[in-house]
KEKE-3310 file (N, C-alpha, C; in steps of 0.2 Angstrom, whole numbers, plus 5000, padded with zeros to 4 digits):
npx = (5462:5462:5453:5434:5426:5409:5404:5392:5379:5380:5393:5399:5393:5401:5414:5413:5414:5401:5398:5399:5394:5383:5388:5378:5379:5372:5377:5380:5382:5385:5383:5385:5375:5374:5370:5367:5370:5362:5370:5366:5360:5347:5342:5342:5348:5348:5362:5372:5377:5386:5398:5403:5420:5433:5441:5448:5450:5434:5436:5443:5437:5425:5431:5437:5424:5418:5428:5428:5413:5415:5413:5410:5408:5401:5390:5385:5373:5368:5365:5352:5346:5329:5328:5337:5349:5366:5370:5378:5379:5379:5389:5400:5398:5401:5418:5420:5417:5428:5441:5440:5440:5456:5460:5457:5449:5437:5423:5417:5400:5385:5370:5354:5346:5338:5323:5325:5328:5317:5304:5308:5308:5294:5286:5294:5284:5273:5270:5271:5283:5294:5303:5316:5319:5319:5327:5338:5340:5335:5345:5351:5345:5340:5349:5348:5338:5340:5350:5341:5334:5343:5347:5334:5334:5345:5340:5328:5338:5343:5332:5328:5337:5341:5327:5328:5337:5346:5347:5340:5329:5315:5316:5319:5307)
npy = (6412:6416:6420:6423:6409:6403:6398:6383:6381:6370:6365:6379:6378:6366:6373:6380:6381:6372:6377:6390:6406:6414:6428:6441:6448:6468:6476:6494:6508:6518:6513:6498:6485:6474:6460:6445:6427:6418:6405:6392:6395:6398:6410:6425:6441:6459:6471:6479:6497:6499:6515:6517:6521:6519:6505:6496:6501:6498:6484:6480:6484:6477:6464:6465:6464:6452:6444:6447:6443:6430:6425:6411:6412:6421:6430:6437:6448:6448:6460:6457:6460:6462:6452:6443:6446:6452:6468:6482:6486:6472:6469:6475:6471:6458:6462:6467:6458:6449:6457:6458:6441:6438:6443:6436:6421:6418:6409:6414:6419:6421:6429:6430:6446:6455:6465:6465:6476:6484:6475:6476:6491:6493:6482:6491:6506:6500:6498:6510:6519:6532:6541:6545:6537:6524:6525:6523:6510:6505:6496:6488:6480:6476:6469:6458:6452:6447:6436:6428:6423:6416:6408:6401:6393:6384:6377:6370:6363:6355:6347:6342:6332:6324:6319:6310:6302:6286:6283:6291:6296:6292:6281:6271:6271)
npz = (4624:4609:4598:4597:4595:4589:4600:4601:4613:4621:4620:4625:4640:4644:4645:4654:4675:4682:4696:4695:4693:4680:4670:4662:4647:4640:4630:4624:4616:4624:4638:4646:4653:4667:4672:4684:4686:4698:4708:4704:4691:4689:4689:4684:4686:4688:4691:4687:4680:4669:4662:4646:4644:4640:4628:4635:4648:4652:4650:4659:4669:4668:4672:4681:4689:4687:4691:4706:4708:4707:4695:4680:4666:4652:4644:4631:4623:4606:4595:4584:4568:4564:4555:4556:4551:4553:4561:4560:4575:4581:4574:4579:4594:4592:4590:4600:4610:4604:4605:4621:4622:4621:4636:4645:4652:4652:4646:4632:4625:4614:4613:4606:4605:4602:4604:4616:4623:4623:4627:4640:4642:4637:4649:4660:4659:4659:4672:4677:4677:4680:4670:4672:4680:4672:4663:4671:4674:4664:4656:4662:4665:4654:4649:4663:4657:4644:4646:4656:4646:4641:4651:4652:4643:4644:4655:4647:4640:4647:4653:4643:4640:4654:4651:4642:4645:4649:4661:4668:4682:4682:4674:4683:4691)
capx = (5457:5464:5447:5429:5421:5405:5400:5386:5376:5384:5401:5400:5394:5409:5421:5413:5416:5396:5395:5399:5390:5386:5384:5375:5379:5368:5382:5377:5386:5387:5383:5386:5373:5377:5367:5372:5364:5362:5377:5362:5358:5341:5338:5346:5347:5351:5368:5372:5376:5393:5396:5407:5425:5437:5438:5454:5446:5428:5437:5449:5431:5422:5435:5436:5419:5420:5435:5425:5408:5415:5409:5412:5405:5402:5384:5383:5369:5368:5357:5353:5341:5322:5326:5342:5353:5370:5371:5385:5380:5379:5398:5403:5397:5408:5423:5421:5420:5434:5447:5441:5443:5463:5463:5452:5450:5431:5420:5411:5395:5383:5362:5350:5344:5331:5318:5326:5326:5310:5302:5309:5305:5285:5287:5294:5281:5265:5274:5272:5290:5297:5308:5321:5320:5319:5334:5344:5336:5336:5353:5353:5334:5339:5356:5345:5333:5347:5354:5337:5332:5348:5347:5329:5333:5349:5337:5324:5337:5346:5327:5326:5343:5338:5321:5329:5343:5344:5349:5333:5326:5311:5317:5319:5299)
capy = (6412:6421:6425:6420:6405:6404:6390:6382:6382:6363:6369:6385:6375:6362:6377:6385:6379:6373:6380:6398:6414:6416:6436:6445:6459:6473:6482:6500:6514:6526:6511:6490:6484:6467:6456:6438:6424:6414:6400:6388:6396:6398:6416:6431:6447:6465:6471:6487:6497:6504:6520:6517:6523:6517:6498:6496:6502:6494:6477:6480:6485:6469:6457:6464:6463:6443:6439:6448:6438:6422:6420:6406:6414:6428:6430:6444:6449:6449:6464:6455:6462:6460:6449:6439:6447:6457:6474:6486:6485:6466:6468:6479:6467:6454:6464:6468:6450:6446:6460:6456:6435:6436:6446:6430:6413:6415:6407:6418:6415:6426:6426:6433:6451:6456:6467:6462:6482:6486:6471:6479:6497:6492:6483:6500:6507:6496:6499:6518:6520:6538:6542:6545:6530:6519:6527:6520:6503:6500:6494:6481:6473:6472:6461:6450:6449:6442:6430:6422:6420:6410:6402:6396:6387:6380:6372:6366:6357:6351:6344:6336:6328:6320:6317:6308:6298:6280:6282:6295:6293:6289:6274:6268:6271)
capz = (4619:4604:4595:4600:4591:4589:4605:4604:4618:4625:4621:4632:4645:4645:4646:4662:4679:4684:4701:4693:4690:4673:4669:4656:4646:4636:4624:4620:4613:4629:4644:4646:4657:4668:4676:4687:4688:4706:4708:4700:4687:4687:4688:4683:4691:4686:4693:4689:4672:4669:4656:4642:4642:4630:4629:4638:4655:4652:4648:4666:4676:4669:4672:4691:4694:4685:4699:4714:4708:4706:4686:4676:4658:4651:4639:4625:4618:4601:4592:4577:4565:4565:4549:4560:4549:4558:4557:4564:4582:4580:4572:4585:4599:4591:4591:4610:4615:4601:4610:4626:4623:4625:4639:4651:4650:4653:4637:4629:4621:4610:4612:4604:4610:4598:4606:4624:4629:4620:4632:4648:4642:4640:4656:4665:4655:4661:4680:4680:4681:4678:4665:4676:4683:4668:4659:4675:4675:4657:4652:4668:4667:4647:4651:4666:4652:4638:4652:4658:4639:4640:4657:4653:4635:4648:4660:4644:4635:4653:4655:4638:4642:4660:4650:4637:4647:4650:4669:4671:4687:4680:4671:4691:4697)
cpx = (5459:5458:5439:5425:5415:5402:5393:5383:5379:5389:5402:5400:5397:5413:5417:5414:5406:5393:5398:5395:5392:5385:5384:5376:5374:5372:5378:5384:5390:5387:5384:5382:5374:5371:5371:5366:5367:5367:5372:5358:5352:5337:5344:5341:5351:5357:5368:5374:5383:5394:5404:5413:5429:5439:5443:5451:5439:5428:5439:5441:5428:5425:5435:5430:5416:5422:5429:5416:5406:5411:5412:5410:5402:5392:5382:5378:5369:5363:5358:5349:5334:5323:5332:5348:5359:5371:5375:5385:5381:5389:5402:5405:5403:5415:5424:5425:5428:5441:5446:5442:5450:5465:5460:5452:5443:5429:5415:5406:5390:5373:5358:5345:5338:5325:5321:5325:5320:5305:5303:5307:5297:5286:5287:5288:5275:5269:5274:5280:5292:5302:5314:5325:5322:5324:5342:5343:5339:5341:5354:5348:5336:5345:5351:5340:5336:5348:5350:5335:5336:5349:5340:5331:5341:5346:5332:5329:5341:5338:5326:5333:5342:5333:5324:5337:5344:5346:5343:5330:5320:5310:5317:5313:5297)
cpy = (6418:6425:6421:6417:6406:6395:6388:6380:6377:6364:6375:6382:6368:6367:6380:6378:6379:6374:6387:6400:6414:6426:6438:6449:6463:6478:6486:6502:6517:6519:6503:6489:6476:6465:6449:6435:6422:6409:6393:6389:6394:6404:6420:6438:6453:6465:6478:6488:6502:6509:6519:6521:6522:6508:6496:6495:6498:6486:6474:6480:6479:6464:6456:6463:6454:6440:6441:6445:6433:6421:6418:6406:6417:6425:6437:6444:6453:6454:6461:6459:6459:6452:6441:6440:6452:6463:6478:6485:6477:6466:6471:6475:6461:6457:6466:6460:6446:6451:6458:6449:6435:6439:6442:6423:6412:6414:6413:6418:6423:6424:6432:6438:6456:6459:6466:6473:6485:6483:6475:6485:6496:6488:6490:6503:6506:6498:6506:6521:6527:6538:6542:6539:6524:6520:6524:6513:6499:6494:6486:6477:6472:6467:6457:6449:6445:6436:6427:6422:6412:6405:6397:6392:6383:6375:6368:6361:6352:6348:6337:6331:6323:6317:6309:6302:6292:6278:6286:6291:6289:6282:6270:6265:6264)
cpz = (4614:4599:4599:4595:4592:4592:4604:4610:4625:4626:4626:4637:4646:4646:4650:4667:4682:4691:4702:4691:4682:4672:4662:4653:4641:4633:4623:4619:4618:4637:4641:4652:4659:4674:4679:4688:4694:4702:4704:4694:4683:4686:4687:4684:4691:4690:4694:4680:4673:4662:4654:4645:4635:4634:4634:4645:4656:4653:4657:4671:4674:4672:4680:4695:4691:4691:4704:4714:4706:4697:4681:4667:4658:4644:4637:4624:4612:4596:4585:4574:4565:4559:4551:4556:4554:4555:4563:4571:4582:4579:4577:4593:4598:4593:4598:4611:4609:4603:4615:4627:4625:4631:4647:4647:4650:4647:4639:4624:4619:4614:4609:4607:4608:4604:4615:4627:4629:4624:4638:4648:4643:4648:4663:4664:4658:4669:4680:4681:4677:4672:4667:4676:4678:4664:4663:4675:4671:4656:4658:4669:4661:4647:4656:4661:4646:4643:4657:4653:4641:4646:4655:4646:4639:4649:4653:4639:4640:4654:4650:4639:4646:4657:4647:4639:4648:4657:4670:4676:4688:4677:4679:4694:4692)
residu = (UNK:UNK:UNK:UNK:UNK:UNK:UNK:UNK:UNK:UNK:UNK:UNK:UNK:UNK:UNK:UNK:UNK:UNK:UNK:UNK:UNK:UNK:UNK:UNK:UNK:UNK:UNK:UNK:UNK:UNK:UNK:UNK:UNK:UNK:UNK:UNK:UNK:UNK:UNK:UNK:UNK:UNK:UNK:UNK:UNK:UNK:UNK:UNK:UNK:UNK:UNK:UNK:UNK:UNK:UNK:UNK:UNK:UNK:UNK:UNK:UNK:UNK:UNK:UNK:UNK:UNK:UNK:UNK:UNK:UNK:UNK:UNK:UNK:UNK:UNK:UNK:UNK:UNK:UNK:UNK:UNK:UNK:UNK:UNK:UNK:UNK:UNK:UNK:UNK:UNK:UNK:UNK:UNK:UNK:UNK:UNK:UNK:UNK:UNK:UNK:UNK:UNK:UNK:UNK:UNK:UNK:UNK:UNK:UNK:UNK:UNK:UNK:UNK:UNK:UNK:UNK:UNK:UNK:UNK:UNK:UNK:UNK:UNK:UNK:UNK:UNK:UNK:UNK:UNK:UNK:UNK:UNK:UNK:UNK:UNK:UNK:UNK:UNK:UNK:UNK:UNK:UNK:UNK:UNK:UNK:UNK:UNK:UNK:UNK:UNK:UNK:UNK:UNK:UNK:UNK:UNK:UNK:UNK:UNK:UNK:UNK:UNK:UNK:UNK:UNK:UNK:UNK:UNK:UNK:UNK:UNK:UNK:UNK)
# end
């Protein structure tokens, strides 16, 4: 993969292998936080948050924890602006996954991350959670939160697909 097209949704899922781990990321500045979904891709679930170095070494620490948790593709989240337009971070996130694309074969795909740490910060928030704590959390509850956005519009359009089939089990009863 010399650059990262921009898949949509159906596309990405043809270029995984579908009894692979997809995992999530939450790009920042200073940390990358990763979540995985389960081998069925129904839930996703915090992982851990790793602190920036220089891309080289972040790109080698992703890749090894891809191989050692079996994942079949890779899902960015995209900060768009409130308005859906890209702004620096957004262009930035691009350039990640466009130097990291030659250096894997996994697909890599973009989602929509709008408010995603804002969401888990009220969350921690409503939960009593210490500042501490929430500062450790954040980066890896705001990646499983990108990466079950993206799992559940998976499952709703893998629903409307089986709904809308002409083998549907239903067509059977």
């Amino acid at each position: 993969m010399a650059s990262v097209p921009s898949l949509s949704l159906e596309e990405f899922l043809q270029a995984t292998t579908p009894s692979k781990r997809l995992i999530g990321l939450d790009l920042g500045t200073k940390t990358i936080g990763l979540a995985l979904s389960d081998v069925g891709r129904g839930i996703a679930t915090p992982m851990e948050t790793i602190w920036r170095r220089k891309f080289t070494f972040d790109a080698e620490l992703l890749l090894e924890i891809c191989d050692e948790q079996d994942v079949g593709g890779m899902v960015l989240g995209l900060p768009l602006n409130m308005d859906g337009s890209e702004g620096p971070r957004a262009q930035a996130t691009r350039a990640f996954a466009r130097n990291l694309a030659p250096k894997t074969d996994l697909p890599i795909t973009f989602w929509d991350e709008r408010l995603s740490t804002v969401a888990v910060t009220r969350t921690l928030l409503e939960a009593d959670t210490s500042r501490a704590k929430r500062a450790e959390v954040v980066d890896k509850m705001a990646a499983a939160f990108i990466l079950q956005g993206f799992l559940d519009r998976l499952r709703h359009i893998e629903a409307n697909d089986l709904s809308n089939s002409p083998s549907s089990r239903f067509d059977e009863i």
